[in-house]
C-alpha positions as a Markdown table, in Angstrom:
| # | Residue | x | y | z |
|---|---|---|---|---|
| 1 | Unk | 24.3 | 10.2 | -1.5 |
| 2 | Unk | 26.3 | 8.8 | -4.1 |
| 3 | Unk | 23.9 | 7.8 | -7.3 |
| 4 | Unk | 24.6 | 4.1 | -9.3 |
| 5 | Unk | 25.6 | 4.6 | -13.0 |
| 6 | Unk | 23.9 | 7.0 | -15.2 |
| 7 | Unk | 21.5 | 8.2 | -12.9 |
| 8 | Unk | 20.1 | 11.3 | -12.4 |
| 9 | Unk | 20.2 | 12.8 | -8.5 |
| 10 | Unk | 17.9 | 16.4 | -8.3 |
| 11 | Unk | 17.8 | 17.7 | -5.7 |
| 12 | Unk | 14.5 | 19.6 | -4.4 |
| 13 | Unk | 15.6 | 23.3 | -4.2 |
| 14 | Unk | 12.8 | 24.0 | -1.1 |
| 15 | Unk | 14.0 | 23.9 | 2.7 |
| 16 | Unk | 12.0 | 21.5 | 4.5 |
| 17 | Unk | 12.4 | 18.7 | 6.7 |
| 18 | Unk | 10.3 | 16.0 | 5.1 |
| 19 | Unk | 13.4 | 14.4 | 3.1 |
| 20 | Unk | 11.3 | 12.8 | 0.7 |
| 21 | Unk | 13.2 | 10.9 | -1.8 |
| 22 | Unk | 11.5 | 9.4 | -5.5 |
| 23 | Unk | 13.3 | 7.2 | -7.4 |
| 24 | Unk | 11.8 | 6.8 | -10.8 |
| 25 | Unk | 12.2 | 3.9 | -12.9 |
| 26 | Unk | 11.8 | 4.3 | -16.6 |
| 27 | Unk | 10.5 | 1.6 | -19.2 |
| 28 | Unk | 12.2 | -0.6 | -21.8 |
| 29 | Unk | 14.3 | 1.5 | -23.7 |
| 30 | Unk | 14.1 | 4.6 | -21.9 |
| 31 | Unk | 16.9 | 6.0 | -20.0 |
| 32 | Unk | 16.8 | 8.8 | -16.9 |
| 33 | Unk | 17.3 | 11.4 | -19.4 |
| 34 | Unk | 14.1 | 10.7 | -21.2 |
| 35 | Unk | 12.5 | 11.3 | -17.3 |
| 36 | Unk | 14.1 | 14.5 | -17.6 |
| 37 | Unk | 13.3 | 15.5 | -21.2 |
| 38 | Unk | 9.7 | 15.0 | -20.7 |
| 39 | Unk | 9.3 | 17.0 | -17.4 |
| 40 | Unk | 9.0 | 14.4 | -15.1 |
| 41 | Unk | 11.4 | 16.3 | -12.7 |
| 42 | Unk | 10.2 | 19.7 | -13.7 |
| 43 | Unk | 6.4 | 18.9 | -12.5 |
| 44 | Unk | 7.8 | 17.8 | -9.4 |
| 45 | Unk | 9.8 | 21.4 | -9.1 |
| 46 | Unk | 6.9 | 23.4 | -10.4 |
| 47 | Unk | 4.9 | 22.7 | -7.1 |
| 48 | Unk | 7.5 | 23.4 | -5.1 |
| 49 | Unk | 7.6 | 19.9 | -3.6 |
| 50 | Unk | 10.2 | 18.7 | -0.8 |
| 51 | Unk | 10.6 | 15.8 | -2.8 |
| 52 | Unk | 14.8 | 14.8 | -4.4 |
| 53 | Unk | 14.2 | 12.9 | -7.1 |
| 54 | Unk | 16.7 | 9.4 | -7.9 |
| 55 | Unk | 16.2 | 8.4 | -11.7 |
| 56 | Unk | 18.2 | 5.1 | -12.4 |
| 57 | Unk | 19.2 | 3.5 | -15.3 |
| 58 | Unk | 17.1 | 0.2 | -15.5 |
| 59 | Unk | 17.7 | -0.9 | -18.4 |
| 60 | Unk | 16.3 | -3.9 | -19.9 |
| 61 | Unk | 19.1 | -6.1 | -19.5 |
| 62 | Unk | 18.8 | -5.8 | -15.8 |
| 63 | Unk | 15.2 | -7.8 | -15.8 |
| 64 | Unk | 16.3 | -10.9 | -17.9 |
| 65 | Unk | 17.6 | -13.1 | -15.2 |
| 66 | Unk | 15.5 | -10.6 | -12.2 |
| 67 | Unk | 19.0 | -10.7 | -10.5 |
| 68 | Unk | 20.0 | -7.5 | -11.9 |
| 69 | Unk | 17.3 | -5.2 | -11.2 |
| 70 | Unk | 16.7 | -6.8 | -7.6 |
| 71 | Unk | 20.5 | -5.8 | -7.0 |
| 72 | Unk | 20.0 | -2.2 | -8.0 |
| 73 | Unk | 17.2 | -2.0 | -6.3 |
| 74 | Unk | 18.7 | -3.1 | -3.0 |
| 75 | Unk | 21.4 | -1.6 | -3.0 |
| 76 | Unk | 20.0 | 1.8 | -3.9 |
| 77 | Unk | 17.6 | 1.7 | -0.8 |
| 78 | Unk | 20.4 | 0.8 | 1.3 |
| 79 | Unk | 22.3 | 3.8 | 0.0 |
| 80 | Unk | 18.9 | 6.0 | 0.6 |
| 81 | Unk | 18.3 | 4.8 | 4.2 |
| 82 | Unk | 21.8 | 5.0 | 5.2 |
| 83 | Unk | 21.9 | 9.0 | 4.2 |
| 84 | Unk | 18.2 | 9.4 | 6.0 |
| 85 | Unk | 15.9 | 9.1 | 3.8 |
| 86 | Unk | 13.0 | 7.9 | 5.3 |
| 87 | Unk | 10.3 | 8.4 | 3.2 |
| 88 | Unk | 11.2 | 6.6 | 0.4 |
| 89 | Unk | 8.3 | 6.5 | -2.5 |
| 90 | Unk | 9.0 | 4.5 | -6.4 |
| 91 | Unk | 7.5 | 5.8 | -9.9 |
| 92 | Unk | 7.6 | 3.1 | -11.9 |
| 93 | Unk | 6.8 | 3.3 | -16.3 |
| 94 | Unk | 5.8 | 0.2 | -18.0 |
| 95 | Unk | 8.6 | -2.5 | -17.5 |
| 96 | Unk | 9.6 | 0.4 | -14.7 |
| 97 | Unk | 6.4 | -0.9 | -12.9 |
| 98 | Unk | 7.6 | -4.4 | -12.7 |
| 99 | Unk | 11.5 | -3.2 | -10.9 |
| 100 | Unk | 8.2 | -0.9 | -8.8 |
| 101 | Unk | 6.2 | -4.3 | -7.7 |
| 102 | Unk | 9.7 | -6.5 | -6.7 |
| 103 | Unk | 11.1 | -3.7 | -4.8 |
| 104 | Unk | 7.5 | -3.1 | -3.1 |
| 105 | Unk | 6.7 | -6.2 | -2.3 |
| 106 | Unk | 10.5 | -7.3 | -0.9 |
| 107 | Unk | 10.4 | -3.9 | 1.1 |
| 108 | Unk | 7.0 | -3.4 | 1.8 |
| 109 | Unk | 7.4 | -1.8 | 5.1 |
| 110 | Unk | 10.6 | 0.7 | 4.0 |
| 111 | Unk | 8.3 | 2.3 | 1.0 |
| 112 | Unk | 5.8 | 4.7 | 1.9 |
| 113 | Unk | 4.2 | 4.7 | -2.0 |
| 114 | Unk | 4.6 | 4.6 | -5.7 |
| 115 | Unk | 3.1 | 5.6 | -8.5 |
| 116 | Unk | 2.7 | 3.2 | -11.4 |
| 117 | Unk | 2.9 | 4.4 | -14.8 |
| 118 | Unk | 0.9 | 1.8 | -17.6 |
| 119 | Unk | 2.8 | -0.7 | -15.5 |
| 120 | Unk | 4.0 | -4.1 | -17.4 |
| 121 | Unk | 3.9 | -7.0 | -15.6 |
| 122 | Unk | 3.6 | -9.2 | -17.9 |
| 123 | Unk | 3.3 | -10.7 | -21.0 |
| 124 | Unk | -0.4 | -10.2 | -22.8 |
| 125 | Unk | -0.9 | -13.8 | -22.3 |
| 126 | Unk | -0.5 | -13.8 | -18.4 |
| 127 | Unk | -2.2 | -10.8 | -18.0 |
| 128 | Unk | -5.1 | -12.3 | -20.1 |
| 129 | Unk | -4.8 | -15.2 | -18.1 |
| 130 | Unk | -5.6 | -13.3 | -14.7 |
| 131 | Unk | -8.4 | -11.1 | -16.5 |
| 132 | Unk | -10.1 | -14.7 | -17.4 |
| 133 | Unk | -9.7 | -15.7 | -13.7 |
| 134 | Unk | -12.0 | -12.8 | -12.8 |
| 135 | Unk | -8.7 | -11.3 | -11.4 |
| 136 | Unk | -6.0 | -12.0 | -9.2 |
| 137 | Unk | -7.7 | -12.7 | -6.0 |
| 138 | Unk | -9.4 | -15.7 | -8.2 |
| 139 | Unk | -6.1 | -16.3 | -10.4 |
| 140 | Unk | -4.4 | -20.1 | -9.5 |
| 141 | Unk | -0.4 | -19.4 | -10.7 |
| 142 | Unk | 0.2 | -23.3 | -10.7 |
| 143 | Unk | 3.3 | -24.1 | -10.6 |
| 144 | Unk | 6.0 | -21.3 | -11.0 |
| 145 | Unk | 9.4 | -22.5 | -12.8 |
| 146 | Unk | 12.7 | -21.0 | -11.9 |
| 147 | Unk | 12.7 | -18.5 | -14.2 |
| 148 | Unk | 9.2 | -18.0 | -14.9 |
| 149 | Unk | 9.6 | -14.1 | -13.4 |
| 150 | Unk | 6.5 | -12.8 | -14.4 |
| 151 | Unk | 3.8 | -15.4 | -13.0 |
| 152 | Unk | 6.3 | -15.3 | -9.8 |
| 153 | Unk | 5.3 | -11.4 | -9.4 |
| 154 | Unk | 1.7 | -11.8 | -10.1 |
| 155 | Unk | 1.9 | -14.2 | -7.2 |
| 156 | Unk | 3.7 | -11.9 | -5.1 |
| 157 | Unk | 1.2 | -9.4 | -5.7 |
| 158 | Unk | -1.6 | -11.6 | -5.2 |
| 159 | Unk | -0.4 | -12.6 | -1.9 |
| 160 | Unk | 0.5 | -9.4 | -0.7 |
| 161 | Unk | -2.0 | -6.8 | 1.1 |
| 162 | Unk | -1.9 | -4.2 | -1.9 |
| 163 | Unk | -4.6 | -1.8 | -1.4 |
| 164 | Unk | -4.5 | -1.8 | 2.3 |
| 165 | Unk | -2.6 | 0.3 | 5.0 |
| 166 | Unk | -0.2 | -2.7 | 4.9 |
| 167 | Unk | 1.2 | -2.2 | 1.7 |
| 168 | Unk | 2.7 | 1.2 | 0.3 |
| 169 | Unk | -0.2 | 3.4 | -1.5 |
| 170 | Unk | -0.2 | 3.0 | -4.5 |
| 171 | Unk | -1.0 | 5.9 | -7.4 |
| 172 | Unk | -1.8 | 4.0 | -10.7 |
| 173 | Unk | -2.6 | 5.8 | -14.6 |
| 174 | Unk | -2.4 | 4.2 | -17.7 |
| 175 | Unk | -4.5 | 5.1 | -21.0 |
| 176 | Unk | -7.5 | 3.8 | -22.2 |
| 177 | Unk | -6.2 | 2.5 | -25.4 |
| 178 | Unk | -2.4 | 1.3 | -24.8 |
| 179 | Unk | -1.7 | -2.3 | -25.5 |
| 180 | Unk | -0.9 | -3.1 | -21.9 |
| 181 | Unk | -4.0 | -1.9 | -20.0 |
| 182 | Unk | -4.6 | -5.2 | -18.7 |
| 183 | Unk | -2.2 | -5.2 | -15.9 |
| 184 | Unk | -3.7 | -1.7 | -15.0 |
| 185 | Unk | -7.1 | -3.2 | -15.0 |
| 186 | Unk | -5.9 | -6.0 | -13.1 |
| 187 | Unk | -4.4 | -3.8 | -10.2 |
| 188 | Unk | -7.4 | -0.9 | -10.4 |
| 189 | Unk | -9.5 | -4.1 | -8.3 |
| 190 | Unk | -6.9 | -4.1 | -5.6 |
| 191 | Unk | -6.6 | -0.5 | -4.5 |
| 192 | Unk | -8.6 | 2.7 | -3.8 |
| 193 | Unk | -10.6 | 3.8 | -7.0 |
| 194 | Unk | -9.6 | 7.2 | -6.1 |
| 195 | Unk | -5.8 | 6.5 | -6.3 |
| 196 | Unk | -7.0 | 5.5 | -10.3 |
| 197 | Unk | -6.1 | 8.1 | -13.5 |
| 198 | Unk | -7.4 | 6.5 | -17.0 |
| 199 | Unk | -7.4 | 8.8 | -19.6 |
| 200 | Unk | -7.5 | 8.4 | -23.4 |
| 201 | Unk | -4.0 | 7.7 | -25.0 |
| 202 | Unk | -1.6 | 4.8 | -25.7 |
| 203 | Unk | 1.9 | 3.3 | -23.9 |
| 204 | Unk | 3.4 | 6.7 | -25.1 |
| 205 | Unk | 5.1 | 9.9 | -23.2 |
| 206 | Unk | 2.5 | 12.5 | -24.2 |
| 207 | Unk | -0.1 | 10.4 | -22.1 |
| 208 | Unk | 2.4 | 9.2 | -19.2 |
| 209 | Unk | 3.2 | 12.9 | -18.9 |
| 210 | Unk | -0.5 | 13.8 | -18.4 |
| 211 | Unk | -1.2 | 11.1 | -16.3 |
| 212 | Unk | 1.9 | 12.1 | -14.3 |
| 213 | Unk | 0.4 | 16.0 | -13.6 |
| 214 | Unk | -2.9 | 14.4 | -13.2 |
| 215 | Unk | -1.6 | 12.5 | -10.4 |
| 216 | Unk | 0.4 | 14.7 | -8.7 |
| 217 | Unk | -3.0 | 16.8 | -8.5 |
| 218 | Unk | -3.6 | 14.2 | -5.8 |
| 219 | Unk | -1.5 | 15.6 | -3.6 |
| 220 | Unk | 0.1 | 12.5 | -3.0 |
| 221 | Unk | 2.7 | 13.2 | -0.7 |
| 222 | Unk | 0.8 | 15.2 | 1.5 |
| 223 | Unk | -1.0 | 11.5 | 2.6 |
C-alpha cells in the first residue's frame, strides 16, 4: 500500500498469513519517527510478530477542526482494506488516543482492537467532570456545540458498547502519576480489568515504552 505523508510503513519480516496491520498514532508533538526511535516497531519485531506496522503523521493541526484527522483516518483504512488487510488493530498515545476513539467508534466493526497509550480525551475539566458523575455510564453531556469535539467523543464513547464483544478490544496503560490519568480511569470502568497496565511513571516515553512491552506480554494478537 501506498503510505500518506511522512509515515512510516514496516513491514513484518515473518511469512504468515494473518496480515495483521497496526497503525500507530503518536501524541501532540510527536512524529512517526519518535515511534521508531523509542522501539515501538522494534518490540513488535523482537517477538517475531506477523504484525506490518502503519505510523502516520497526526499532527496536531489535524484535531483542531476534527475534520482533518477524521479524513486521514478514513482514507487510510480505505487504503488498508482495499490491499487486504483485514485485521486492522490502532495504538493510539495521548492525543493519539483521541484519532484511536473517532476512528473506533466510526468503524467499530472494521477494527479488531487498539491499544491506548495515557490516552487524552479531553481537557482536565471534562474529564473531571465525568469522574464527578461517577463515570460515563452516569455522565449527562448536555448539550454538545458544533465544535465542542471533546464532550462529542465522550458521548460517542458513552454510547457505544466499549468493553463488550461489540466493540474492538481494547488494551489500555497509562502511569500512575501522569497529569492525564483521568481519562484512563474513566475508561479502566468500561473494559476488562485484565486488558488494564498502570504502572508508576508520568505522560513520558520511558513509561509508554514500558507500558507498551508490558502489553504486548498480553499476547494481544493472538485473541
Amino acid at each position: 500500500m501506498r503510505p500518506p505523508a511522512n509515515a512510516i510503513y514496516d513491514i513484518a519480516p515473518v511469512e504468515s498469513n494473518e496480515h495483521i496491520l497496526l497503525c500507530m498514532l503518536p501524541g501532540a508533538g510527536n512524529t512517526p519517527w519518535h515511534l521508531k526511535e523509542n522501539g515501538f516497531i522494534q518490540a513488535l519485531r523482537d517477538r517475531n510478530l506477523p504484525v506490518d506496522v502503519l505510523a502516520l503523521d497526526t499532527h496536531t493541526d489535524l484535531y483542531l477542526d476534527r475534520a482533518g484527522i477524521e479524513q486521514l483516518l478514513h482514507q487510510t483504512l480505505d487504503d488498508a482494506r482495499l490491499h487486504g488487510y483485514r485485521r486492522i488493530w490502532l495504538l493510539g498515545i495521548s492525543l493519539g488516543g483521541t484519532g484511536a476513539m473517532i476512528c473506533a467508534t466510526q468503524r467499530t466493526a472494521e477494527i479488531e482492537g487498539m491499544f491506548l497509550l495515557a490516552p487524552f480525551l479531553g481537557t482536565r475539566g471534562i474529564i473531571a467532570e465525568v469522574e464527578a458523575a461517577g463515570g460515563l455510564a452516569h455522565w449527562d453531556a448536555g448539550e454538545i456545540g458544533g465544535r465542542d469535539h471533546e464532550r462529542a467523543l465522550l458521548e460517542q464513547i458513552r454510547r457505544s458498547p466499549i468493553g463488550t464483544g461489540k466493540f474492538p478490544a481494547v488494551y489500555l496503560g497509562f502511569g500512575s502519576e501522569d497529569r492525564y490519568r483521568g481519562a484512563g480511569n474513566v475508561l479502566r470502568k468500561r473494559i476488562p480489568q485484565h486488558c488494564v497496565t498502570v504502572k508508576s511513571g508520568g505522560h513520558d516515553w520511558e513509561t509508554w515504552k514500558e507500558l507498551w512491552n508490558l502489553m504486548l506480554d498480553k499476547k494481544p494478537f493472538a485473541e
